[in-house]
Each structure stands twice: as structure tokens, then as C-alpha cells.
C-alpha positions as protocol buffer text, in pm:
chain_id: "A"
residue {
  index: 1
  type: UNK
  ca { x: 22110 y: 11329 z: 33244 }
}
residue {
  index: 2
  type: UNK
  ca { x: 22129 y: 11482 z: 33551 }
}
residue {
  index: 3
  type: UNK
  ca { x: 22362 y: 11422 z: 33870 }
}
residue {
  index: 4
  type: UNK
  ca { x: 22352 y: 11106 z: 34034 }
}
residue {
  index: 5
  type: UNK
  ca { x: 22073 y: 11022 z: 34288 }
}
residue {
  index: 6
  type: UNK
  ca { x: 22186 y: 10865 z: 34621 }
}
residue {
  index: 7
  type: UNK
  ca { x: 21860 y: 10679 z: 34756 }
}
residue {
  index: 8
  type: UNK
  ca { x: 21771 y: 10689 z: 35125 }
}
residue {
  index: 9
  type: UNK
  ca { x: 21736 y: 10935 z: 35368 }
}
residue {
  index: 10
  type: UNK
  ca { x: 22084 y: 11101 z: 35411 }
}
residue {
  index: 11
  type: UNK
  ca { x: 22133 y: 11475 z: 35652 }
}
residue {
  index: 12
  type: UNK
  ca { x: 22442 y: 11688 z: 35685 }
}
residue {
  index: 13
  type: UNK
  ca { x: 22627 y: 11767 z: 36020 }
}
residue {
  index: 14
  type: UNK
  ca { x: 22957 y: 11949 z: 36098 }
}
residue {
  index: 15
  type: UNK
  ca { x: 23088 y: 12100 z: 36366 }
}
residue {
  index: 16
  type: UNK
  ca { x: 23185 y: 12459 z: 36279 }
}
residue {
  index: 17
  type: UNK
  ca { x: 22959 y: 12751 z: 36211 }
}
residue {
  index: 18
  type: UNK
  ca { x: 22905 y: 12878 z: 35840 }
}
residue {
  index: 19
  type: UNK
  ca { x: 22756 y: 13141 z: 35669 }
}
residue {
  index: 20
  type: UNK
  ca { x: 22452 y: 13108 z: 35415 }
}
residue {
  index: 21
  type: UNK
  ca { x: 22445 y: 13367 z: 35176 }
}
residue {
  index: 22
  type: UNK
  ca { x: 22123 y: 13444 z: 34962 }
}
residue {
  index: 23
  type: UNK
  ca { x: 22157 y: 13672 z: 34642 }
}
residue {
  index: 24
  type: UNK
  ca { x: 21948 y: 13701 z: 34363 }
}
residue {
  index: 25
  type: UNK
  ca { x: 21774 y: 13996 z: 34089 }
}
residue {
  index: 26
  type: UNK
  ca { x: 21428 y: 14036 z: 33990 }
}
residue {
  index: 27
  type: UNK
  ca { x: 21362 y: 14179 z: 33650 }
}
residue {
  index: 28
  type: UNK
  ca { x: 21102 y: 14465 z: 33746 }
}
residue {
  index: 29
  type: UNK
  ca { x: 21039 y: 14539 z: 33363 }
}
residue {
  index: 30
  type: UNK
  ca { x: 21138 y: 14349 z: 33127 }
}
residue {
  index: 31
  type: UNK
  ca { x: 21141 y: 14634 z: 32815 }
}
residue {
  index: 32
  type: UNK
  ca { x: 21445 y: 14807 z: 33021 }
}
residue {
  index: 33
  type: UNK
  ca { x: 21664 y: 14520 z: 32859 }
}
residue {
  index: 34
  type: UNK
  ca { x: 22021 y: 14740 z: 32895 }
}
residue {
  index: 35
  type: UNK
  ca { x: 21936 y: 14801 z: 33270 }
}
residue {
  index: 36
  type: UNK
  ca { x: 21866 y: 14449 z: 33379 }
}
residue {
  index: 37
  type: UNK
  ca { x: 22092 y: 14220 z: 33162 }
}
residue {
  index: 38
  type: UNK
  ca { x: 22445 y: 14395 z: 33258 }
}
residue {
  index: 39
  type: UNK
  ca { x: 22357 y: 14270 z: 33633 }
}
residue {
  index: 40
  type: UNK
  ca { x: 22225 y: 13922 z: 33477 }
}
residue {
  index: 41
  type: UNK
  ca { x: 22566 y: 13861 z: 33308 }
}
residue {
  index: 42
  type: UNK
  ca { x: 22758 y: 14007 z: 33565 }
}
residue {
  index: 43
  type: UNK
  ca { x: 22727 y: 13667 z: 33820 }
}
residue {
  index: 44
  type: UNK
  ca { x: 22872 y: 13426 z: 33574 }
}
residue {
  index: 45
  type: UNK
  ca { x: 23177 y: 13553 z: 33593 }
}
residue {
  index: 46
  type: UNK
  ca { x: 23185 y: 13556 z: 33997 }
}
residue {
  index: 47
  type: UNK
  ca { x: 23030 y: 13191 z: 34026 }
}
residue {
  index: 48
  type: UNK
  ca { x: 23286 y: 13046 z: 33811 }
}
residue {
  index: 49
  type: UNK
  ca { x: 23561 y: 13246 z: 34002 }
}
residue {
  index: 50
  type: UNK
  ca { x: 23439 y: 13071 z: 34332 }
}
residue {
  index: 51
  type: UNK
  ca { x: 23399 y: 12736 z: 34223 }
}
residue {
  index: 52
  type: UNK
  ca { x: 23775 y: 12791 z: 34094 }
}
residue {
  index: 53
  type: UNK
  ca { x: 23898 y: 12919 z: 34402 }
}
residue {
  index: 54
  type: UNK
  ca { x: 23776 y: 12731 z: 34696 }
}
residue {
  index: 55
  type: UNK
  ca { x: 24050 y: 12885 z: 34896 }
}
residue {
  index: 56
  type: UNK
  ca { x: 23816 y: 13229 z: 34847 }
}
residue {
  index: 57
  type: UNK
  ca { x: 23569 y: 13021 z: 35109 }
}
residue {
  index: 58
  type: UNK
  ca { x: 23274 y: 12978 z: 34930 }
}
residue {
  index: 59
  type: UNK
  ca { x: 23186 y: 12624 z: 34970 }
}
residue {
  index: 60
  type: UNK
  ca { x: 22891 y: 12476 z: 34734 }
}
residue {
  index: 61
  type: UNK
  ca { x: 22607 y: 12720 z: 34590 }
}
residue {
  index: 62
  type: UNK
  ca { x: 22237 y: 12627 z: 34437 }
}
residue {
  index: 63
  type: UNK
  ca { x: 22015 y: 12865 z: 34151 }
}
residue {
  index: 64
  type: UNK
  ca { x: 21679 y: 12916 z: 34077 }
}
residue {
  index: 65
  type: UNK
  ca { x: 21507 y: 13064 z: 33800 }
}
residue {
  index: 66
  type: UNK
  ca { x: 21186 y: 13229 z: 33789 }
}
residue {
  index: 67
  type: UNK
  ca { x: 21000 y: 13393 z: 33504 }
}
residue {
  index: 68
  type: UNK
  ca { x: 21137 y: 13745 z: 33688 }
}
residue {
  index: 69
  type: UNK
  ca { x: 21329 y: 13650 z: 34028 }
}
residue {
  index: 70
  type: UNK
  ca { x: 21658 y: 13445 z: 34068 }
}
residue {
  index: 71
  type: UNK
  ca { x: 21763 y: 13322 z: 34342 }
}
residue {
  index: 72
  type: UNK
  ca { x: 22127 y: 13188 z: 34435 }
}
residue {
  index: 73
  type: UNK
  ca { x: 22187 y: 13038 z: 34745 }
}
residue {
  index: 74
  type: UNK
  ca { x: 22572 y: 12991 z: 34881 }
}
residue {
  index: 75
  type: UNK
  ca { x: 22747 y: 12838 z: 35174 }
}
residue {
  index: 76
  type: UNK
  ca { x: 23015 y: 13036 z: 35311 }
}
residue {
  index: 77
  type: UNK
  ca { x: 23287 y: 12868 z: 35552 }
}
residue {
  index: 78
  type: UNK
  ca { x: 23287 y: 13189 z: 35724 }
}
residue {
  index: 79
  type: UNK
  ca { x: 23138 y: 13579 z: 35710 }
}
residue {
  index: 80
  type: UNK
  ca { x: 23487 y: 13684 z: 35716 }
}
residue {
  index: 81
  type: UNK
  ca { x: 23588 y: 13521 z: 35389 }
}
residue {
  index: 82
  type: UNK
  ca { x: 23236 y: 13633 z: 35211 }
}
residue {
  index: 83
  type: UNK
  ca { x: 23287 y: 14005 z: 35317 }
}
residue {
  index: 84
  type: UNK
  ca { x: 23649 y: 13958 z: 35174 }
}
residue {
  index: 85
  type: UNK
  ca { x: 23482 y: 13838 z: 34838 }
}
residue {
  index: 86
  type: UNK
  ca { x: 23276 y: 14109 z: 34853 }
}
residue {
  index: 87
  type: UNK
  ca { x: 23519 y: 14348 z: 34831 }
}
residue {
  index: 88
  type: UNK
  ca { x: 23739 y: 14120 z: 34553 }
}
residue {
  index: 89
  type: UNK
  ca { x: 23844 y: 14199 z: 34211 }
}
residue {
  index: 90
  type: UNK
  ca { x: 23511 y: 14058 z: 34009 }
}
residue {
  index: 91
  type: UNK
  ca { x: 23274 y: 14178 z: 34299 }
}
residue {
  index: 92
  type: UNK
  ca { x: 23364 y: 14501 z: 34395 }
}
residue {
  index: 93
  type: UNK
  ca { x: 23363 y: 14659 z: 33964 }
}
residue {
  index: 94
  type: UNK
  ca { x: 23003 y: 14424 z: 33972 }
}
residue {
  index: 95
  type: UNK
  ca { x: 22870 y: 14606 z: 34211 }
}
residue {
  index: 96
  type: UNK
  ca { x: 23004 y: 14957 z: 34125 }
}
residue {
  index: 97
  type: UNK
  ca { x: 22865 y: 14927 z: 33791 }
}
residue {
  index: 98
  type: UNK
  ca { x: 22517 y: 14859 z: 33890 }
}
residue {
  index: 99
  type: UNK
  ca { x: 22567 y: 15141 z: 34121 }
}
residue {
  index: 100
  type: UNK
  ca { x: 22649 y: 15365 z: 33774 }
}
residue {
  index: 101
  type: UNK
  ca { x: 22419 y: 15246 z: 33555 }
}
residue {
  index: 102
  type: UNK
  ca { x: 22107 y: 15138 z: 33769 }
}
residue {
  index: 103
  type: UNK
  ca { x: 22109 y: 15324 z: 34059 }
}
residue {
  index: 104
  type: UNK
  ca { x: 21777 y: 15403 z: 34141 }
}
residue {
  index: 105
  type: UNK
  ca { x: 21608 y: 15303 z: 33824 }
}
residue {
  index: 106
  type: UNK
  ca { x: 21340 y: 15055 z: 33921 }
}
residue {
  index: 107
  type: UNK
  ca { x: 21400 y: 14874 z: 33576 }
}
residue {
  index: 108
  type: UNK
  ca { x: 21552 y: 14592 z: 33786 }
}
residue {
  index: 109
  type: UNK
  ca { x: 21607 y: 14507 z: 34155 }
}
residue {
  index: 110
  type: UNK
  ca { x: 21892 y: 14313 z: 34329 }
}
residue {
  index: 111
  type: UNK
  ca { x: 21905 y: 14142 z: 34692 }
}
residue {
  index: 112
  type: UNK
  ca { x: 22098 y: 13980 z: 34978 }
}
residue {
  index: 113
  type: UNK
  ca { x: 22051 y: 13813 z: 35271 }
}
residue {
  index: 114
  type: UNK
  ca { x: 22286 y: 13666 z: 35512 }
}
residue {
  index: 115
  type: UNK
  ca { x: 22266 y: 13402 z: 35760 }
}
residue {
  index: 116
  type: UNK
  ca { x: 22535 y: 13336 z: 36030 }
}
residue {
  index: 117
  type: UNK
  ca { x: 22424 y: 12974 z: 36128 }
}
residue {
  index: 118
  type: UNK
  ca { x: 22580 y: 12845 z: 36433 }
}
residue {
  index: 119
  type: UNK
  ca { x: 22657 y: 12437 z: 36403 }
}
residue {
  index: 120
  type: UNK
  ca { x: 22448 y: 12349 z: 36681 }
}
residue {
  index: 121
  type: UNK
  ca { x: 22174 y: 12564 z: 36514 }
}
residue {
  index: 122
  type: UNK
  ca { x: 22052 y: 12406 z: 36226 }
}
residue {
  index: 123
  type: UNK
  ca { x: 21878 y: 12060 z: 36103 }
}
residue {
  index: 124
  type: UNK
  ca { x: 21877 y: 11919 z: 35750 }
}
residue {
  index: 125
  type: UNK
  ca { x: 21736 y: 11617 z: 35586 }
}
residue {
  index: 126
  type: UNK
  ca { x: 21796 y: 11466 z: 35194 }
}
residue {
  index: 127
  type: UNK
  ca { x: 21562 y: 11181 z: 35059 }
}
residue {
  index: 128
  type: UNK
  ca { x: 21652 y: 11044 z: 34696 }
}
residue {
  index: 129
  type: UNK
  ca { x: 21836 y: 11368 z: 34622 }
}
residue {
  index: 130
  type: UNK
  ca { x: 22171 y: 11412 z: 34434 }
}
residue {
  index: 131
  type: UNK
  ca { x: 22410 y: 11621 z: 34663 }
}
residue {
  index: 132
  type: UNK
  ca { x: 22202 y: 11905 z: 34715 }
}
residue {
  index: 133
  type: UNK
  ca { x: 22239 y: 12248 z: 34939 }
}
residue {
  index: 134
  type: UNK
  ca { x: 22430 y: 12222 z: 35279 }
}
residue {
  index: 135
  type: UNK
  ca { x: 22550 y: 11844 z: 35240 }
}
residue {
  index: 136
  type: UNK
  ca { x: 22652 y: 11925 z: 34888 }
}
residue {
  index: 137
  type: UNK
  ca { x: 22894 y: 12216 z: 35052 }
}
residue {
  index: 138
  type: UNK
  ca { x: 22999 y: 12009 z: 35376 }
}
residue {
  index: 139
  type: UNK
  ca { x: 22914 y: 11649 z: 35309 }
}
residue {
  index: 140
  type: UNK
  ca { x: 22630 y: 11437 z: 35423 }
}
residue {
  index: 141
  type: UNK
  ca { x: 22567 y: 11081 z: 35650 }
}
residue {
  index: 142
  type: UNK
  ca { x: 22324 y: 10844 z: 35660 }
}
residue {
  index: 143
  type: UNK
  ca { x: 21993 y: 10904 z: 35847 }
}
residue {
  index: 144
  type: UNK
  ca { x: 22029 y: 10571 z: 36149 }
}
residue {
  index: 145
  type: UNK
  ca { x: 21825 y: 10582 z: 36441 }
}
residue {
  index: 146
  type: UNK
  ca { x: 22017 y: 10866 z: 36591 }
}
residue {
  index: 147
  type: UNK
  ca { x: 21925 y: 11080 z: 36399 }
}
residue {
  index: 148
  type: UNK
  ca { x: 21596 y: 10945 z: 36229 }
}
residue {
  index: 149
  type: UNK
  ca { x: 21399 y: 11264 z: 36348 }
}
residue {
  index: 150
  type: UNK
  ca { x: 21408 y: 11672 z: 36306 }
}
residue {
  index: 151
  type: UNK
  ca { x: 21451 y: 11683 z: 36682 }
}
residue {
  index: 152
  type: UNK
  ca { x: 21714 y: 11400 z: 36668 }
}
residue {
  index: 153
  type: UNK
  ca { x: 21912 y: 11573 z: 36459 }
}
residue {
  index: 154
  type: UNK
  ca { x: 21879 y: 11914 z: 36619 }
}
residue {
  index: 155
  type: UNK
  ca { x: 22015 y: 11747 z: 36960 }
}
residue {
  index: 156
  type: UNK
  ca { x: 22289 y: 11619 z: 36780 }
}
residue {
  index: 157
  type: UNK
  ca { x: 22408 y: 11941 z: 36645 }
}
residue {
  index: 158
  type: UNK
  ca { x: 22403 y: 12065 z: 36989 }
}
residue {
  index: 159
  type: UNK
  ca { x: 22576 y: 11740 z: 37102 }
}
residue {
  index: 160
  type: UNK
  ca { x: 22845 y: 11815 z: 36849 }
}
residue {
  index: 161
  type: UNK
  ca { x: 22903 y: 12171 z: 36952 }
}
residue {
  index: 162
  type: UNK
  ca { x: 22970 y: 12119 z: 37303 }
}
């Protein structure tokens, strides 16, 4: 069974900036098992750290599986506390041991993006979904008229922010 459904139209708002951090691997051959599944098995360890530690300022994160691409999405409460992570006890050895043992080899591949999102710069919407993405990290409100629309909801961000 999966999480519980809230039905209706529901959108998340807040008024301070956050960060949304994109990270992922993609399995370039899958033969090279001892190059890619060291960095596969390495994330495990620093989700569960995070959801542990909310204090470390990661607020909610989402994953995705694809035959060979995942995808993890986080929200960050700021770029400050995700550069601090990134430089943290279960990180930092992470990263310097892809560094040692994968370098260059094009066996697999690993990405980030990050997204400094301002609070009067982004709009959001939920239908029939459990707590999902941004409202799962900051909380979510009922769609009214106010806010029934995209553009209704990107005016109110601003409103908020000002």
C-alpha cells in the first residue's frame, strides 16, 4: 500500500528561498559492474543520514529509477547548509572514492544540478497526490479561488515576498 492520497487540488507556498538539488548516476555499461555499483551503494548511506538529521538542512527528497539513469531530487532550506553536507563525513569519502576508483572511466557517469529558487519565484500545484516534492518538504494548502490558477499562484509568491 502506498502513502496516503489527499484528494483535491492542494499547492505549496512559503516565504523563504530554498535550494533544489538534483543528483543522480547513469550506468554507461552495465558489464563494468565494480565501477558503477560502489557509487550505486554509496547514496543509501547519505539519504538515510539526512532524513536522520534534519538539522543538516535537507528538507524532503524524491527518486527515480530508470533502466540506466537515477534521478534524486532534494529540497535544501538553504545552499549554505547543502555545500556544508557536501563537504560532511559520508559525502566528502563518497565522493573521493569515486574520484579513486572511477575517475575518468566512462563505465558510469554521475551528475548535479542546483537550483537557488527565490520564494517569490516559483509555482506548484498537487491533484490526488500523497505529499509529493516541494509541499512534501515545506507543507502544502488548499487550492481556493486565490490561488485557483498558475498565474494566481505565481502573484501570490510575489505577494508573500514583499
Amino acid at each position: 500500500m502506498g502513502a496516503q492520497v489527499f484528494p483535491g487540488r492542494f499547492t505549496a507556498a512559503t516565504e523563504e528561498d530554498f535550494v533544489v538539488f538534483i543528483i543522480g548516476m547513469r550506468i554507461n555499461n552495465y558489464r563494468a559492474v565494480r565501477k558503477w555499483f560502489p557509487v550505486f551503494t554509496a547514496m543509501p548511506a547519505m539519504i538515510k543520514e539526512l532524513a536522520m538529521n534534519k538539522e543538516l538542512g535537507c528538507l524532503s527528497s524524491e527518486n527515480f529509477f530508470g533502466l540506466r539513469t537515477t534521478i534524486m531530487v532534494q529540497y535544501w532550506r538553504s545552499e549554505q547548509e547543502l555545500l556544508v553536507y557536501a563537504k560532511g563525513s559520508k559525502h566528502l569519502p563518497a565522493w573521493r572514492n569515486f574520484n579513486k576508483k572511477v575517475g575518468n572511466n566512462d563505465a558510469v557517469g554521475i551528475y548535479h544540478e542546483t537550483y537557488l529558487i527565490r520564494a517569490d519565484g516559483f509555482e506548484t500545484i498537487y491533484g490526488n497526490m500523497p505529499k509529493f516534492g516541494l509541499a512534501k518538504a515545506i507543507g502544502s494548502n488548499e487550492i481556493t479561488a486565490a490561488n485557483n490558477s498558475a498565474h494566481k499562484r505565481i502573484k501570490k509568491n510575489h505577494v508573500l515576498q514583499k
